[in-house]
N, C-alpha and C positions, 0 to 999 in steps of 0.2 A: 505160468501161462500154459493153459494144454496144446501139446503138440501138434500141430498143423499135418494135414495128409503131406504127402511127399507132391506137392503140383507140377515142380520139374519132370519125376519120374512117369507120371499119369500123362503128360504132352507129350515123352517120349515114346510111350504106348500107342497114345493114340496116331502119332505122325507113323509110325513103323505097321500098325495096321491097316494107313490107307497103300502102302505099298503093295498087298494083295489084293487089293478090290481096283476095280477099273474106270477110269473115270468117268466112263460112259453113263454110271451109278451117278452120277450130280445131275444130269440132264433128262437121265431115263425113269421115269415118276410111274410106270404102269404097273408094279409087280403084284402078284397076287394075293388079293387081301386085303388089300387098300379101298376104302370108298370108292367110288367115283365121282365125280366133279359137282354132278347131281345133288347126290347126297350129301356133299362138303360142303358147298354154298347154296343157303336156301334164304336164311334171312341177312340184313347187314351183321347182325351180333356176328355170325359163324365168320363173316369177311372180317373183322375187326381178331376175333379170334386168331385165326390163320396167318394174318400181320403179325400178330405178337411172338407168334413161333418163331416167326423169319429175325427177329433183331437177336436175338443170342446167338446166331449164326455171323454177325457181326463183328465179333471178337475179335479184335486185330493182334493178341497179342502172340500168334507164331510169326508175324512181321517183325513185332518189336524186337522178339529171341533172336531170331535171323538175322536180323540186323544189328543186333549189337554185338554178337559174337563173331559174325563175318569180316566186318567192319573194324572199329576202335572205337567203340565204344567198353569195354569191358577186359579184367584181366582177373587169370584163375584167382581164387580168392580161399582162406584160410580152409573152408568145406571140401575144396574140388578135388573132384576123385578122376578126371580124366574127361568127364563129359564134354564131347561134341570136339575135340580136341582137334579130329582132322578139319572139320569147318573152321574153325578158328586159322586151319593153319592153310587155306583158301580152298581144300578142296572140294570138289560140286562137278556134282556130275546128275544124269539125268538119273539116278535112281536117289539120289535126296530126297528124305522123309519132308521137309521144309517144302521144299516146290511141290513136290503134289500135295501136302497139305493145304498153300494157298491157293491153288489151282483148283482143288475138288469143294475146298471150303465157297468160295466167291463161282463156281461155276452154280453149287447149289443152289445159292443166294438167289443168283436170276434164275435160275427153273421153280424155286418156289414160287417168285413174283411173277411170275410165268402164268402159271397156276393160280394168283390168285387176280390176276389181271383179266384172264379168260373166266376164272369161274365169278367176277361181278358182273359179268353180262347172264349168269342164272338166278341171280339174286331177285327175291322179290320185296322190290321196295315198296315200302310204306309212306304214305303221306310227310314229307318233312322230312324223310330219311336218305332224297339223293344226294346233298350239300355232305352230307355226314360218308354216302359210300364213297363220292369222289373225293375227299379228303383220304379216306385210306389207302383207295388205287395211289394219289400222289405220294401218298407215305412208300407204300412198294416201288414206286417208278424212282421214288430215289434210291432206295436202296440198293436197285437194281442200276441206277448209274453211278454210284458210290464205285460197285462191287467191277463194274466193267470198266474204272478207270483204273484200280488197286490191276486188275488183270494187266492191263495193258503197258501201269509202270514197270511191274516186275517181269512183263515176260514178251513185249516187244522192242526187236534190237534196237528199234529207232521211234520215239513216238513222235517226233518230227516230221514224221513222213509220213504224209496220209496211205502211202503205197506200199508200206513195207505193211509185214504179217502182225497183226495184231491175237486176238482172241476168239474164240469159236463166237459166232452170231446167232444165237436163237432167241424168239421171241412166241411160241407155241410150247409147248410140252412133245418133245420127242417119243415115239414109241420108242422096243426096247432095240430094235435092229436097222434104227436109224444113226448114221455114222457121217458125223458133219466135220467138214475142214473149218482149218484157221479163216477168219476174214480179214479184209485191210484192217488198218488203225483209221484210215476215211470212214469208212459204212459202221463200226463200232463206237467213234466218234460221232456220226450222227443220228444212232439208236438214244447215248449219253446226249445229244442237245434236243431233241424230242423227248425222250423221258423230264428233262429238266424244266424244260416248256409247262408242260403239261403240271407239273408238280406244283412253277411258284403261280398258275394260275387258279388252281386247285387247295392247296394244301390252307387248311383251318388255322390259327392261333395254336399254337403250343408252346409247352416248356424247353428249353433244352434239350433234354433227355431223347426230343419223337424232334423229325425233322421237321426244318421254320423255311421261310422262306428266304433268312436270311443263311441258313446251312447253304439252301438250290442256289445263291452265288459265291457261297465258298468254294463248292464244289466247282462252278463254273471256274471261279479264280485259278483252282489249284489246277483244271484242267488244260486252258489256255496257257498259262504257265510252262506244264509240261510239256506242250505241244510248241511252244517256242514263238506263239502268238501273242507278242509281246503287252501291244497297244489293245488288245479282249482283256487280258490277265488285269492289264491297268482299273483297265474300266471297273473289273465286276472288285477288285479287291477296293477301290474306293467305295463301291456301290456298300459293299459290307461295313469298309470304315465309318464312314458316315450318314448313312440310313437308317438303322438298324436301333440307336442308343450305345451300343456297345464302347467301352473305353476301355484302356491296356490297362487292366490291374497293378495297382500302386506299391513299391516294396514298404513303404512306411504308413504305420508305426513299425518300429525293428526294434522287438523288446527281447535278447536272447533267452533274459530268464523263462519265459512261457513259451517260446518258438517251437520246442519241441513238444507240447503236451498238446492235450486234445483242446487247451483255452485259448492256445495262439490265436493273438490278437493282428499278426502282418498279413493283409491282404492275399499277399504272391501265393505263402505256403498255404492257406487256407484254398486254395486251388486244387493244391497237389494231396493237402489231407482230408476233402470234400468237406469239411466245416469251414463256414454254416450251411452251402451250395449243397451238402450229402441231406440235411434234412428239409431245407427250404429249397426247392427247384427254381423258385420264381428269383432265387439270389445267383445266377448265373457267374457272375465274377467278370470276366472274359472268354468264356466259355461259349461256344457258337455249339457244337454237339459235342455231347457226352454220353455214353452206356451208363447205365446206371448199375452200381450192387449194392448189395443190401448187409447187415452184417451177419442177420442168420444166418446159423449154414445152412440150413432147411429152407433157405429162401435163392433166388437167382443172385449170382454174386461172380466177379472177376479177377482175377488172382495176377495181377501182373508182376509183384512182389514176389510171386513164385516163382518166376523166372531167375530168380538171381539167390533166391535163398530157400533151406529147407520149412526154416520154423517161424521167426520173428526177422523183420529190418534192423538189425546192427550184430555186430559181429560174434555174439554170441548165437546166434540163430542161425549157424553153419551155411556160412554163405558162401554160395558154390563161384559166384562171379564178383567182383567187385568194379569198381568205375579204370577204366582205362588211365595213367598216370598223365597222359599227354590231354584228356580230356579234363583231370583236375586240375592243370597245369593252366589252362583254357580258363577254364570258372575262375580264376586268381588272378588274371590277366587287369582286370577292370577292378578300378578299387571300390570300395564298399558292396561288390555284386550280390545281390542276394542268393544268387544263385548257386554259390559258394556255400551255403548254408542248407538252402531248401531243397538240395540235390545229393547231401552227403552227411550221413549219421554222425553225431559226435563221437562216436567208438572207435572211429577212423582209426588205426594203427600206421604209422606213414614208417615205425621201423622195419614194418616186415612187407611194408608196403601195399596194404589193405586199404583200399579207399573204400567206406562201404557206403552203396549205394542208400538215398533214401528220396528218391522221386515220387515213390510210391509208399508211403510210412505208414499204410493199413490204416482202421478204421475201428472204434471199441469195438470187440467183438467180432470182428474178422482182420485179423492181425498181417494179413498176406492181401490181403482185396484193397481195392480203390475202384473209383470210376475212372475208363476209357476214354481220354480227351481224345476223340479223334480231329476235332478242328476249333481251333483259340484262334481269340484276335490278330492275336504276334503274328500268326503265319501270314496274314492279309499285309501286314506292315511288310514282312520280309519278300512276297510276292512282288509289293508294290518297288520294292527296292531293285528286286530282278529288272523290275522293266524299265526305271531307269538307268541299269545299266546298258541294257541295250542299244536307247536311245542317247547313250552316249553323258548321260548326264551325272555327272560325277558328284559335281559339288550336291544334288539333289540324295544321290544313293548316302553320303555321310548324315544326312539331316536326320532321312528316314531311319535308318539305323540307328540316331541318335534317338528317335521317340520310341525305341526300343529297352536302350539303354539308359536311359535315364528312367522308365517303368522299373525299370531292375537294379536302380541303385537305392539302397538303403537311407542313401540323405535325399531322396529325386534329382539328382543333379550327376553330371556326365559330362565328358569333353566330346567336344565335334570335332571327328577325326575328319584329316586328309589323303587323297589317295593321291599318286604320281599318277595311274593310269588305270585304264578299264580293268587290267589285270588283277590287281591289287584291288580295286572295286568289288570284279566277283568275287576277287581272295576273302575281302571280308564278309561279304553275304553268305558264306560258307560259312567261316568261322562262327559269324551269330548265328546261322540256324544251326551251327553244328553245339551250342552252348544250350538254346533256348530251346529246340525239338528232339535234346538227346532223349533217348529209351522211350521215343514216341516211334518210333518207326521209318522214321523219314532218311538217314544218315545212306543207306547204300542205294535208292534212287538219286540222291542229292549228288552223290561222287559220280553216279552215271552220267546224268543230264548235265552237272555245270562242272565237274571235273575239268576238263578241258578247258573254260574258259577261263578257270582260276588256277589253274596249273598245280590242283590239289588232287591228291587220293587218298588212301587208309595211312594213317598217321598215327603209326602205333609208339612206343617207349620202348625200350630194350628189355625192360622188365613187364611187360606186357604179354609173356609167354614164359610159360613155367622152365622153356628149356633155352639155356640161351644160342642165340646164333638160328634161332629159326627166322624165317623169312616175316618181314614185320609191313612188306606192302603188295599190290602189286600195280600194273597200269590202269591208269583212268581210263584206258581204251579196252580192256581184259574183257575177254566174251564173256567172263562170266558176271560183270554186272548186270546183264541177261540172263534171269535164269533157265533151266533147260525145260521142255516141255518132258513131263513125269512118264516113266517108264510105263508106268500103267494105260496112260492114253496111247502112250506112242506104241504101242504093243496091241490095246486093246480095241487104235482106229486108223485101220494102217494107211486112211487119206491123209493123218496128221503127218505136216512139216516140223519137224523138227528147230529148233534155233540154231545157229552157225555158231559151231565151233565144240558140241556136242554129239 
């Protein structure tokens, strides 16, 4: 199989290059040379165009890196040459390539949608063509509260607090010597329920791939959720369970002989390998939004697989990371889990202690690529779970978790667990999202927000760090599950606040 570019080395380029630009650069769209707004939206095509730029900006996958190497999700693996070694071993500080890559990435997001919000009021529409431009505005206004809820998990101390410092707020296109402060998480949060508004009244029929209206209450879910709004979160993650058609993808049939090849016939892993979902859109699985790649390379394509290896998924393909041992420790907990399987190569070497990754097992023809789940059914189940624990209801969080686990059992069938107490409740809503959303991104917001309430943080194995005796956690309370606002803003907007403890 021909060798793969280096994609780890290429994200480490590119994160270490935004360290000299300022982030001022994500919100300041006037430089010279560029169109003006006139000339870029004339008819709907050029607004439809302009949208399509904006989703490859999308890319969640330096959250995924971030987060698995910060966290426990991941340990050096038979490739690793030292990469990223100090983050692994919790250090972060405000010149991290990682935070101002999501920082400048997601501030971009909404200055394009900025842009292309303001320039559909230059548009000249054609008979029958308004249904079609307000469909696309609502495709931006999502993307744009996507991108400003991503800001606010990672980089406000409390998103519980409508009052604490969330995210810069603009909705215009900044000239270049405009210098705008943090806003609440109040006023950022209701930029996100106006934009969201606006979308599920707006937004057309589509595939997966382009926002639905069943995404505008995912997102709502996940946002209530984080916000600690227990009895919203309930609502809209119902509203997605059962409105929409969507059901938890089934682990059976579980035929090992084919599980690995591009014929697999088990629902779950046909998730994770985009067959038949990579060629048939309309076969979503439980996919609520996905990025779409492709397998040319000459075509737009996603490499989350890069993340963890040079060449190929299994252990010949110099893999720089492998699965955390306390995380495959996890996956073996529950008997028959699928997930035991569709999350980890058969190459696995357990003598030297190589679990290798296979979440993402590439695609004919692009050997490192997959599509981008950024939002599946499970998370709506595991949401809905949160909020009964809230509400104090125990015996309901086991059930829920149970229509979890039993999606993920190879015969369909699971025990319904009991909890002594709310503690043990959150304990497990952790544990499952910490099984079923690994190397999605989700793992070092999840320790922020419910750390405390399940008396959980980074839970690594002693073999988890190439050097033994390094430090394998730190506190659920650690400033730096916040992370720091990027030396380049902080430098280059000197009204910017900084986060505590930075």
């Amino acid at each position: 199989m021909k060798k793969m570019k280096n994609i780890k080395s290429i994200l480490i380029l590119m994160v270490a290059s935004v360290l000299f630009v300022s982030c001022e650069d994500a919100y300041d769209i006037k430089p010279a040379g560029i169109l003006d707004d006139e000339a870029t939206f004339q008819t709907v095509e050029d607004a439809k165009t302009f949208l399509n730029g904006i989703y490859g900006l999308m890319d969640n996958t330096t959250e995924i890196y971030f987060t698995s190497v910060f966290t426990d999700e991941v340990a050096p693996s038979p490739g690793y040459n030292g990469q990223d070694k100090d983050l692994h071993r919790f250090v972060l500080d405000f010149t991290s390539g990682y935070a101002s890559a999501i920082w400048l990435k997601h501030n971009r997001v909404i200055n394009r949608v900025n842009r292309l919000v303001n320039g559909a009021d230059l548009v000249t529409v054609q008979e029958g063509e308004q249904a079609e431009l307000n469909d696309i505005v609502a495709q931006g206004k999502t993307l744009r509260a996507l991108s400003y809820l991503t800001l606010l998990s990672y980089f406000s101390p409390d998103m519980t607090d409508d009052n604490a410092l969330g995210a810069i707020l603009f909705t215009n296109v900044p000239t270049v010597d405009e210098l705008l402060p943090r806003s609440t998480n109040g006023a950022c949060f209701a930029l996100i329920e106006e934009d969201l508004n606006y979308a599920e009244a707006n937004l057309d029929s589509h595939e997966f791939i382009y926002p639905t209206k069943s995404l505008v209450n995912a997102i709502r879910a996940r946002m209530y959720a984080y916000r600690g709004n227990y009895p919203m979160a309930k609502t809209y993650a119902n509203k997605v369970i059962n409105d929409y058609g969507l059901t938890l993808t089934p682990s059976t049939p579980f035929d090992l002989s084919n599980f690995y090849k591009n014929s697999v016939t088990n629902p779950y892993r046909q998730i994770w390998a985009d067959s038949p979902a990579r060629q048939v859109p309309s076969d979503r699985l439980e996919n609520i939004y996905s990025l779409q790649s492709y397998s040319n390379a000459n075509d737009y394509g996603f490499s989350p697989a890069g993340l963890y290896y040079f060449n190929v998924t299994n252990i010949t393909g110099s893999p720089i990371w492998g699965m955390s041992l306390k995380l495959y420790d996890k996956l073996g907990q529950m008997p028959d889990d699928v997930r035991e399987y569709a999350f980890v190569d058969p190459t696995t070497d357990l003598s030297i202690n190589a679990v290798m990754i296979d979440k993402y097992p590439g695609i004919p023809g692009g050997p490192l690529r997959n599509n981008l789940k950024l939002f599946r059914l499970s998370e709506m189940y595991l949401i809905l779970a949160e909020a009964q624990a809230a509400a104090g209801q125990i015996d309901q969080v086991a059930l829920t978790l149970n229509s979890v686990q039993k999606a993920r059992s190879t015969t369909g069938n699971a025990a319904v667990q009991s909890y002594a107490n709310a503690t043990e409740a959150w304990g497990a809503i952790m544990d499952e999202r910490r099984k079923e959303l690994c190397f999605e991104g989700h793992r070092y917001v999840d320790i922020k927000r419910l750390g405390v309430l399940a008396n959980k943080s980074i839970d690594r194995s002693d073999f988890d760090d190439e050097v033994p005796g390094m430090p394998l956690t730190i506190s659920n309370t650690d400033h730096r599950f916040t992370l720091p606002i990027p030396s380049s803003e902080f430098f280059g907007n000197p009204g910017i606040q900084q986060n505590p403890g930075y």
